[in-house]
NUNU-478107 format. One line per 3 residues: their letters; for each residue z, y negated, x of C-alpha. Coordinates in nm, 4 decimals. Example, Ala and Ser with C-alpha at 12.3 -4.5 7.8 and 13.67 -1.06 7.14 Angstrom:
2
as	0.7800/0.4500/1.2300; 0.7140/0.1060/1.3670
***
This chain:
472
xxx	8.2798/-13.8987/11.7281; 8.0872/-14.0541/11.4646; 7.9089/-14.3686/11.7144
xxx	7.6464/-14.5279/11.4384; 7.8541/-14.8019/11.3904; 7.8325/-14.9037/11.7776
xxx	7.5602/-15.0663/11.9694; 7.7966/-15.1099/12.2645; 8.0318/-15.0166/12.4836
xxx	8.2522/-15.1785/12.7410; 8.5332/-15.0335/13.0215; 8.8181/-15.1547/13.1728
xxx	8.8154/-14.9154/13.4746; 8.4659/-14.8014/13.4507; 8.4589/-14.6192/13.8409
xxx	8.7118/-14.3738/13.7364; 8.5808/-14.0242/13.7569; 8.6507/-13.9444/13.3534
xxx	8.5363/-14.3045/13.2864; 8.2561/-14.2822/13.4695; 8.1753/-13.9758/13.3015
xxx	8.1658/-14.1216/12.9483; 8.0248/-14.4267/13.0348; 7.7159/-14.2165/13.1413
xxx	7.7927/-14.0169/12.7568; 7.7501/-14.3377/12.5788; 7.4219/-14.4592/12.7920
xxx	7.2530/-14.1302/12.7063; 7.3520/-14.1740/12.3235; 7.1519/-14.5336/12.3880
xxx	7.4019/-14.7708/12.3528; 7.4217/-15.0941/12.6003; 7.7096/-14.9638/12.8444
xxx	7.9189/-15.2431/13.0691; 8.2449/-15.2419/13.2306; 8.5165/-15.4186/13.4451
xxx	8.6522/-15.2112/13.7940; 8.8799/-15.3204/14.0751; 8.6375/-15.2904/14.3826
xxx	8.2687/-15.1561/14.4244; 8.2881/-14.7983/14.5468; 7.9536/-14.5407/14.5661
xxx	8.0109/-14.4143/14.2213; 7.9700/-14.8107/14.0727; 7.6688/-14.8679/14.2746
xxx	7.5232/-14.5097/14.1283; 7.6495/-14.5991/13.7771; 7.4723/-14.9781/13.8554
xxx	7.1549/-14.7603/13.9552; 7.1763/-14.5921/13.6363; 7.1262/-14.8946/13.4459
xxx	7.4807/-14.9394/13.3839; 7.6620/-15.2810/13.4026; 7.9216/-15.3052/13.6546
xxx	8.1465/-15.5814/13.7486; 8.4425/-15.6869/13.9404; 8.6141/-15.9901/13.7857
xxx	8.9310/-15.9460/13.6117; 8.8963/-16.3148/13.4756; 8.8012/-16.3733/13.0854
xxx	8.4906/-16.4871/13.1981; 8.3459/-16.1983/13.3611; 8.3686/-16.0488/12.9343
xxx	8.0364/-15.9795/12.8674; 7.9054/-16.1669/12.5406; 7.8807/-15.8866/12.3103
xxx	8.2367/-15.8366/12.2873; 8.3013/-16.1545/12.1220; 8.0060/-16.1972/11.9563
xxx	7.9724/-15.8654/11.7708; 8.3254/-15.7357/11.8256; 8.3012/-15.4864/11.5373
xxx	7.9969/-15.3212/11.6757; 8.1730/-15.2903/12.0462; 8.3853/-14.9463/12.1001
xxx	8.6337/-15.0467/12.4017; 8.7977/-14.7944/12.6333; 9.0439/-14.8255/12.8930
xxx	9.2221/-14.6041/13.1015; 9.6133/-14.6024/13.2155; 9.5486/-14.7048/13.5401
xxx	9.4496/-15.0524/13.4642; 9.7721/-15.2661/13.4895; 9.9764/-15.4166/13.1899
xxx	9.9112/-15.7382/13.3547; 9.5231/-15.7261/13.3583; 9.4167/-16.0398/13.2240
xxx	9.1086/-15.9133/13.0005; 9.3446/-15.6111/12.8709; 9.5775/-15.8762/12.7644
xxx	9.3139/-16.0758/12.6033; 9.2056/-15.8010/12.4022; 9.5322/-15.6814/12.2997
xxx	9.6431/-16.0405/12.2252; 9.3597/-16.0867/11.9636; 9.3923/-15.7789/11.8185
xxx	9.0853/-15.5996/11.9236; 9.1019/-15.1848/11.8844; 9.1043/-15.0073/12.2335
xxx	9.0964/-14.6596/12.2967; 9.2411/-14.4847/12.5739; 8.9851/-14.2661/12.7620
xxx	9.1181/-13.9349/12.6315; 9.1418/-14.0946/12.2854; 8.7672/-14.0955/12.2997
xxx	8.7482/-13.7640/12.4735; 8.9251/-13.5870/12.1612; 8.7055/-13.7784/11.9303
xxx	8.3333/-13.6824/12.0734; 8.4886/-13.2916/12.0972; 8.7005/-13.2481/11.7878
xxx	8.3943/-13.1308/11.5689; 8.2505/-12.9193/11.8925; 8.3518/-12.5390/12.0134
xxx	8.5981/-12.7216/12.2766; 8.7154/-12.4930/12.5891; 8.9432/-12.7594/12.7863
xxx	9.0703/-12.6775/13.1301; 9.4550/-12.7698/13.2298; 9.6500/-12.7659/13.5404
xxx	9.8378/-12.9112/13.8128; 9.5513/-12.7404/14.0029; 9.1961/-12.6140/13.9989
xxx	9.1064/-12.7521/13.6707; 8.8244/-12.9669/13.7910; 8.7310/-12.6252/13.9911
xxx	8.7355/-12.4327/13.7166; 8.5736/-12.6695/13.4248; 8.2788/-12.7327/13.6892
xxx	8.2327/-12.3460/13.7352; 8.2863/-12.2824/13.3977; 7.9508/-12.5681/13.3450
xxx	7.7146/-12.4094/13.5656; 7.7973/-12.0187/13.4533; 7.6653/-12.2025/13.1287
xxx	7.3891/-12.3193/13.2712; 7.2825/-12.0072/13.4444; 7.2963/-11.8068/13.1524
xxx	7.0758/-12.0929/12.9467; 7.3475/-12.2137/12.7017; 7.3551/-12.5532/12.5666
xxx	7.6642/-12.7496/12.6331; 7.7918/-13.0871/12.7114; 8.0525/-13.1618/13.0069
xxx	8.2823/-13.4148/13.1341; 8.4290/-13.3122/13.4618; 8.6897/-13.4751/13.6737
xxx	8.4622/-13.4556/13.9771; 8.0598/-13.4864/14.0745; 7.9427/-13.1130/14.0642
xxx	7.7633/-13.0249/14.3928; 7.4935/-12.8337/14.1468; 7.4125/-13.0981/13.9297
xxx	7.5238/-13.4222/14.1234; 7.7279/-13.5597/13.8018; 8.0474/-13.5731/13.6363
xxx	7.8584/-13.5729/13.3032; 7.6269/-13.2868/13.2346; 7.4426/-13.2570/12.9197
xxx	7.1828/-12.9638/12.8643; 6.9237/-12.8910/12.6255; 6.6579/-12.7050/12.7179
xxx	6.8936/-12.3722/12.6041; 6.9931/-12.1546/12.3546; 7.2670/-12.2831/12.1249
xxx	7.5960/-12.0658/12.0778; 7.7171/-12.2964/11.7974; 7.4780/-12.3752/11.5874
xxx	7.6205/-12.6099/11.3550; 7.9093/-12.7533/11.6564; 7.7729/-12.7804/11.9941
xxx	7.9626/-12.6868/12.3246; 8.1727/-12.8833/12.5303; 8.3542/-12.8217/12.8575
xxx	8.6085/-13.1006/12.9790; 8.9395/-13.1170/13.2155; 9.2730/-13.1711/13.0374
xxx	9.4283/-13.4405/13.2003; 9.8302/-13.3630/13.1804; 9.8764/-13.7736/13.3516
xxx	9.9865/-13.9680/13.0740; 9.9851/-13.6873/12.8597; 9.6262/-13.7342/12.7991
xxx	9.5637/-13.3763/12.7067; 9.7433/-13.4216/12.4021; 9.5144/-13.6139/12.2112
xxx	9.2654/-13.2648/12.2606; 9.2504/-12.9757/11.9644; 9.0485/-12.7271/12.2048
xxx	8.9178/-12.4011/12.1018; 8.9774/-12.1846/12.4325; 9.1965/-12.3801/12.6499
xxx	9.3195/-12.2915/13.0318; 9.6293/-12.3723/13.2007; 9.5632/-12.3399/13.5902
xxx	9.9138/-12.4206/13.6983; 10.2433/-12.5949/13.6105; 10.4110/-12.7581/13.9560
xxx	10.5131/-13.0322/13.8139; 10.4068/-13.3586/13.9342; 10.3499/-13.7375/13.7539
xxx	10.7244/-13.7472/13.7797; 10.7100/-14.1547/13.7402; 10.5775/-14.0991/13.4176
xxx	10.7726/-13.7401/13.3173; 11.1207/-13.8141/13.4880; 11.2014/-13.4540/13.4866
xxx	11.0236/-13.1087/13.5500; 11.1331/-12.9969/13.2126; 10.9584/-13.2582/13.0254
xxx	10.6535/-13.2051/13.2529; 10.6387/-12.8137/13.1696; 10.7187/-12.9002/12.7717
xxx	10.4204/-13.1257/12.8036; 10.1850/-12.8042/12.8614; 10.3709/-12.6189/12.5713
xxx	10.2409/-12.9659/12.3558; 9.9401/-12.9203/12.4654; 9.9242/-12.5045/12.3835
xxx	10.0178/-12.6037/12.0001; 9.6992/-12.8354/11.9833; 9.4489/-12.5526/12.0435
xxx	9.3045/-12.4894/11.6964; 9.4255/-12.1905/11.4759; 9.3179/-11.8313/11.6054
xxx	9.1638/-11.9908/11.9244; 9.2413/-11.8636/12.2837; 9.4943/-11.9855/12.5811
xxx	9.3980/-11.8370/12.9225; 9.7510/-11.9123/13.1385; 9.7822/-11.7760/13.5043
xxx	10.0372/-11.4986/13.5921; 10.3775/-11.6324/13.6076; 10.3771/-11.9024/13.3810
xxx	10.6242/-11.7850/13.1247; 10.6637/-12.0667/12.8190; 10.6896/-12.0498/12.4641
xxx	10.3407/-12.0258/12.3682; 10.1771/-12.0098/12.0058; 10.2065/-11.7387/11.8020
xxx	9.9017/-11.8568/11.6193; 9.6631/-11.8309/11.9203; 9.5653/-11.5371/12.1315
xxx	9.7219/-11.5720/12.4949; 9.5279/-11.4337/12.7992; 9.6711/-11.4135/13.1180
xxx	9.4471/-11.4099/13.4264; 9.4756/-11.3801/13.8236; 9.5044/-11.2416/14.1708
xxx	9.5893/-10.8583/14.1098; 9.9752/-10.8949/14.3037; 10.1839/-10.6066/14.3336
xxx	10.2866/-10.4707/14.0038; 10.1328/-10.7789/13.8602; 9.8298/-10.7270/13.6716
xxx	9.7208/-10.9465/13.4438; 9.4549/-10.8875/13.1178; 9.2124/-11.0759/13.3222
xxx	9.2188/-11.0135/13.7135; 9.0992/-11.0198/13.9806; 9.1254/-10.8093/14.3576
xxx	9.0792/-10.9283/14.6768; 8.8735/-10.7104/14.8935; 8.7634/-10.9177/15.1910
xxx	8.5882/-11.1774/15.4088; 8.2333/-11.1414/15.4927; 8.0013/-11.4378/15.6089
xxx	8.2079/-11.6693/15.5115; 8.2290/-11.5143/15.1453; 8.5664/-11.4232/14.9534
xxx	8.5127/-11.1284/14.8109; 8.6474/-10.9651/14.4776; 8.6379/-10.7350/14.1967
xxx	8.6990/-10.8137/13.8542; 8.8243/-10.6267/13.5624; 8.9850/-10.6944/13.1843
xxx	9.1118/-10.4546/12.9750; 9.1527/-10.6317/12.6948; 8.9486/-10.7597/12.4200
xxx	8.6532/-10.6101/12.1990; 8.5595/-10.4151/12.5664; 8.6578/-10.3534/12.9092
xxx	8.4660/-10.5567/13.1612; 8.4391/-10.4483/13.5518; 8.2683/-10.6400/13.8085
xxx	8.2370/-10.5084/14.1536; 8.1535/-10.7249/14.4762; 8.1498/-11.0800/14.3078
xxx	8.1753/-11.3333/14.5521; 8.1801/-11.7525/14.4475; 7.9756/-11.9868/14.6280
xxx	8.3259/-12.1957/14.6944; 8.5502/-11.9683/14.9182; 8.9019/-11.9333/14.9471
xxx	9.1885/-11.7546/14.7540; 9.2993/-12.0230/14.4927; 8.9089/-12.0082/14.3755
xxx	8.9158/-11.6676/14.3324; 9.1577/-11.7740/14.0591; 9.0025/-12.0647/13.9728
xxx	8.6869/-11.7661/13.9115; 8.9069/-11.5353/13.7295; 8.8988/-11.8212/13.4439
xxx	8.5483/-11.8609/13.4218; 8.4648/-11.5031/13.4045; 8.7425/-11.4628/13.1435
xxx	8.5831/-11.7164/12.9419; 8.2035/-11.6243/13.0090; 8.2584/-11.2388/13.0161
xxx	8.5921/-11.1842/12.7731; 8.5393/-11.5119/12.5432; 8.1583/-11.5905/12.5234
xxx	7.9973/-11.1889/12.5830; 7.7656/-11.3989/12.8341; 7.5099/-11.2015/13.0385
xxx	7.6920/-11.0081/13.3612; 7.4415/-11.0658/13.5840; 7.3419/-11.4067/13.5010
xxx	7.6925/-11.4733/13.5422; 7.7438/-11.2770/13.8700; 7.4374/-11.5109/13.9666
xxx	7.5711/-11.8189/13.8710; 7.8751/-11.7503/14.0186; 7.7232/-11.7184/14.3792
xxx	7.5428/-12.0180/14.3487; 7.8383/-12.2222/14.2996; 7.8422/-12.5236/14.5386
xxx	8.1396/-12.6540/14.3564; 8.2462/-13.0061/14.3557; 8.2486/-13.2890/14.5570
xxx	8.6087/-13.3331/14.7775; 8.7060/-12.9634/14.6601; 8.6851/-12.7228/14.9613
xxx	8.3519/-12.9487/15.1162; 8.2032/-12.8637/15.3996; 8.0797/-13.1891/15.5803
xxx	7.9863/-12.9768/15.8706; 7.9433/-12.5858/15.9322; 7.8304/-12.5325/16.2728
xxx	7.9205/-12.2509/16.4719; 8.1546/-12.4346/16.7152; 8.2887/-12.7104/16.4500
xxx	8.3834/-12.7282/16.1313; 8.4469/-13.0062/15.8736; 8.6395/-12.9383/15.5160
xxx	8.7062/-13.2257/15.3159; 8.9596/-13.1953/14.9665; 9.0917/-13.3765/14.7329
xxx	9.4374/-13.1956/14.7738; 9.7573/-13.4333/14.7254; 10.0353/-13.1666/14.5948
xxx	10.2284/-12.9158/14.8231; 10.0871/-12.6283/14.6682; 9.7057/-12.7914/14.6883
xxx	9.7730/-12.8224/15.0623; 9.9117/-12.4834/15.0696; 9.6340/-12.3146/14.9509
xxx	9.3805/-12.4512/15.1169; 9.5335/-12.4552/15.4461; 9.6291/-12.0712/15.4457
xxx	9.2404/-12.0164/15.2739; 9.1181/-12.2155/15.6118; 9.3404/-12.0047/15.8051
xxx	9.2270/-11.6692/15.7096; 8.8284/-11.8133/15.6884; 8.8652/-11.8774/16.0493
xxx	9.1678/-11.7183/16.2464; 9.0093/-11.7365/16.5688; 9.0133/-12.1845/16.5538
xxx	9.2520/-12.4071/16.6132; 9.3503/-12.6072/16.2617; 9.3618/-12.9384/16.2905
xxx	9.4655/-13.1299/15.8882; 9.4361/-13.5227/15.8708; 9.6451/-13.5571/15.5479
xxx	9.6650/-13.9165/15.3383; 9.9954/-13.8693/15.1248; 9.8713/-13.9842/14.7801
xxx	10.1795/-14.2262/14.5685; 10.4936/-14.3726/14.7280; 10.6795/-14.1711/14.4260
xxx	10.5075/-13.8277/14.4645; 10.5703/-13.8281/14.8448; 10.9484/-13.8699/14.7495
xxx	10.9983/-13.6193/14.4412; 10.7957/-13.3134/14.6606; 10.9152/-13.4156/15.0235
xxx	11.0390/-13.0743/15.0658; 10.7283/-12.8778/14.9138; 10.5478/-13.1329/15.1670
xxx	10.6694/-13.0406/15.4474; 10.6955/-12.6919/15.4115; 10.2542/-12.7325/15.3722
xxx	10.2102/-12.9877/15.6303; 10.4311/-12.7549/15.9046; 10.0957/-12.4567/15.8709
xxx	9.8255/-12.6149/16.0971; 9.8344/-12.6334/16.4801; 9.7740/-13.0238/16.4683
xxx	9.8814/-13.2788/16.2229; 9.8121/-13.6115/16.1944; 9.9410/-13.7974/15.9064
xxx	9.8224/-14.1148/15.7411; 10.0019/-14.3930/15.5694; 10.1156/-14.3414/15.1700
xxx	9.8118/-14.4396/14.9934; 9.9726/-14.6074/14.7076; 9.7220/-14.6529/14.3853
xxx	9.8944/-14.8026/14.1161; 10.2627/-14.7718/14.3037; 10.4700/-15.0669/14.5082
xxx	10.6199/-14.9899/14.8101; 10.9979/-14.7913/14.7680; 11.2194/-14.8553/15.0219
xxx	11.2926/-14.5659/15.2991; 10.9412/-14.3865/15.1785; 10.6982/-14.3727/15.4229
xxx	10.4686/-14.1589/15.5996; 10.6496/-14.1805/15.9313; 11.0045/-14.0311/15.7550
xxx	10.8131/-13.7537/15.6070; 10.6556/-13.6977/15.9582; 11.0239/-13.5866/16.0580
xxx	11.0633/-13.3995/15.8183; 10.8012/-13.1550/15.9483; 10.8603/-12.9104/16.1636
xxx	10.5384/-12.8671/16.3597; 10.5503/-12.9966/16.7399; 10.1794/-13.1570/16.7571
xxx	10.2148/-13.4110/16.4914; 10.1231/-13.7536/16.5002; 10.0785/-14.0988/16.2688
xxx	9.7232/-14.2483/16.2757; 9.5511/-14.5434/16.1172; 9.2059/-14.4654/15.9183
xxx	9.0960/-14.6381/16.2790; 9.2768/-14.4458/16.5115; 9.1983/-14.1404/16.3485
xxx	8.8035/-14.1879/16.3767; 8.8792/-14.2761/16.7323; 9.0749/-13.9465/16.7473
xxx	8.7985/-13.7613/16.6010; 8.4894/-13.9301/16.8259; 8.7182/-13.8325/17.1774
xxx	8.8325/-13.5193/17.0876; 8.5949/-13.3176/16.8513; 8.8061/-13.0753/16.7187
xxx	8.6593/-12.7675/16.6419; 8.8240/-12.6877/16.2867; 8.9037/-13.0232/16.1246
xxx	9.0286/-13.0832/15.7613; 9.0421/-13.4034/15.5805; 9.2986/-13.3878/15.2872
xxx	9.4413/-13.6199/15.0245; 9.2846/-13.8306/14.6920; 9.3337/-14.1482/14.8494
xxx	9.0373/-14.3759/15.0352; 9.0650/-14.1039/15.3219; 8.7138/-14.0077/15.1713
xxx	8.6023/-14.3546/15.3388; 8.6109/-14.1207/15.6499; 8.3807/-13.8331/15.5495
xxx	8.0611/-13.9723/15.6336; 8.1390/-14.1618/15.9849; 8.3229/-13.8124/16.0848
xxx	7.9883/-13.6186/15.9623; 7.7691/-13.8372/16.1550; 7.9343/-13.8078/16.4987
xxx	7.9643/-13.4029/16.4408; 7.5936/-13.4246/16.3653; 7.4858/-13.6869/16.6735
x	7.6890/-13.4729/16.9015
***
């Protein structure tokens, strides 16, 4: 993205996690950086401490001056989630100004780089994050705009230097493909992954077949002769223009170019071997373990070493290194406490097959404790559309409590709530809780293997939960 021609920059929805992340882009390039968000939350006060205006007015007022004043010099981006209604988006749109959606921009600053984007219902803010620090580990230059704060570096935006280029003349950069509001269309990647298809976004799709056509879109905008890594089992019409890669868990007779085999738990490790037979040479990798345990990261690792080993020719063992140093990201498999007689995961997980992996993971880290999953149900619409798929998740722990629909951007819909999906589950020790009544829960009964789930404000209970483990 060609940014002489702008001196500033200004957000409608600035706190988002990919927002956020270019925001921090554009103050690094030197340009003044302000935006608009609905409530103060600790990424806005970190973005504030950055030097990075932040506000919370919705009124035309709050505008800061440069965007009337020098209007042709001010690049304005706004994501989806703002609402039609928002009076300073209306403003803008009503005069005629030129705003770019968030992934508009994202296409723009990558479309001249070597692009690997990362896709999925699942694990692609995983993946993209591992795929950053293997990177760094093995001293390659790259920029990266991840949909979560990496536990390594601290950041969603992650811009080294001090390396060795791969590209000379194009630069590197590493970003998550966001399928909600087909965002990932307006990428023209040069590897791309697709984690998973479960479809999901269903308010905005209507039907599964439109959601899984949306990934087959997104397959024809990876550049001529590049490469598509898809996990095992996702059988689409795919390019014939690209070279396709299939990668995972070594299942059966399944066994895909890139894969990976489980071989056990030690310490609190997953534990797996790696091979590909395909490509200018085979590749075998014996006793890798990631920093981030269970068995959907194993996958999630199977990606990254496909593009580091297969894609790149990276260094094994800085790789191998890298990859046990992963801390991975923030709300993805988190450990607020790891004592020997408690505890404490926290994870972003909102989708049946999210909570399904990471409860059957927790399960087989720790067989010997009883399970106890606090789950926030994330969109009155989503809760509806995967009821089933919910339930079916929700019913593997010993003890359930479940929290109220958070809603986001959603009204209320009549009939769905979290107390008619609670029936709908057959587990006998399940119960509805308050944010309140669940820290209450937590401070009387200290259970001794405790998950917090769901991409809601449950996070708001992380750190009061942490601190009573910790004082106990």
């Amino acid at each position: 993205m060609n940014i002489q021609g702008y001196q500033y920059v200004y957000f409608l929805g600035i706190g988002g996690i990919g927002m956020s992340a270019l925001a921090r882009y554009f103050k690094a390039q030197g340009l003044q950086v302000s935006g608009y968000d609905k409530t103060p939350a600790a990424l806005t006060d970190i973005l504030q401490a950055e030097g990075i205006g932040v506000h919370f007015d919705e009124t035309l007022n709050a505008l800061p001056d440069f965007v009337t004043i020098y209007p042709e010099k001010t690049l304005l981006v706004y994501t989806p989630a703002i609402p039609a209604n928002h009076p300073q988006l209306q403003f803008l749109q009503r005069e005629g100004y030129t705003l770019f959606k968030r992934s508009e921009v994202l296409g723009l600053i990558s479309r001249d780089a070597y692009c690997i984007a990362v896709a999925g219902t699942h694990g692609k803010t995983t993946t993209s994050t591992l795929i950053a620090h293997l990177l760094d580990e093995c001293g390659i230059n790259f920029t990266a705009f991840l949909g979560g704060i990496s536990a390594n570096f601290n950041s969603n935006y992650i811009h080294k230097t001090d390396g060795s280029n791969l590209f000379q003349d194009r630069g590197l950069v590493v970003l998550e493909a966001d399928e909600f509001d087909r965002s990932f269309h307006r990428l023209s990647p040069d590897v791309a992954v697709i984690t998973a298809i479960d479809p999901d976004h269903l308010d905005i799709y209507e039907t599964e077949e439109a959601f899984y056509q949306a990934f087959e879109e997104f397959s024809h905008k990876i550049k001529s002769g590049g490469t598509l890594l898809v996990q095992q089992g996702l059988k689409r019409h795919w390019p014939e223009q690209i070279q396709v890669l299939h990668y995972g868990l070594i299942n059966g007779s399944e066994h895909p170019e890139c894969s990976s085999g489980f071989t056990g738990i030690s310490e609190g490790h997953f534990y797996f071997n790696y091979q590909s037979k395909r490509g200018q040479r085979p590749i075998e990798e014996q006793g890798l373990y990631c920093g981030l345990p269970g068995f959907h990261n194993i996958e999630n690792a199977t990606a990254a070493l496909a593009i580091t080993l297969n894609i790149l020719h990276l260094d094994s063992s800085n790789v191998r290194r890298g990859l046990s140093s992963f801390m991975g990201v923030k709300r993805r498999f988190e450990y607020l406490v790891k004592q020997e007689r408690a505890v404490v995961i926290d994870d972003y997980a909102h989708h049946p097959e999210e909570l399904r992996a990471i409860l059957s993971s927790v399960r087989a880290l720790y067989p010997d404790k009883k399970l106890t999953a606090v789950f926030q149900p994330h969109l009155f619409t989503r809760t509806r559309d995967f009821a089933i798929g919910f339930a079916e998740a929700l019913a593997l722990p010993d003890e359930l409590i479940l929290m109220d629909i958070y809603p986001a951007r959603e009204l209320p819909i009549p009939g769905i709530s979290s107390a008619w999906l609670l029936e709908q589950i057959a587990l006998p020790n399940k119960k509805l809780m308050s944010a309140a009544e669940v820290l209450d829960f937590v401070k009387q009964e200290t259970p001794e293997l405790l998950l917090l789930l769901g991409a809601g404000d449950i996070d708001r209970l992380a750190n009061p939960i942490k601190h009573h483990y910790e004082a106990d």
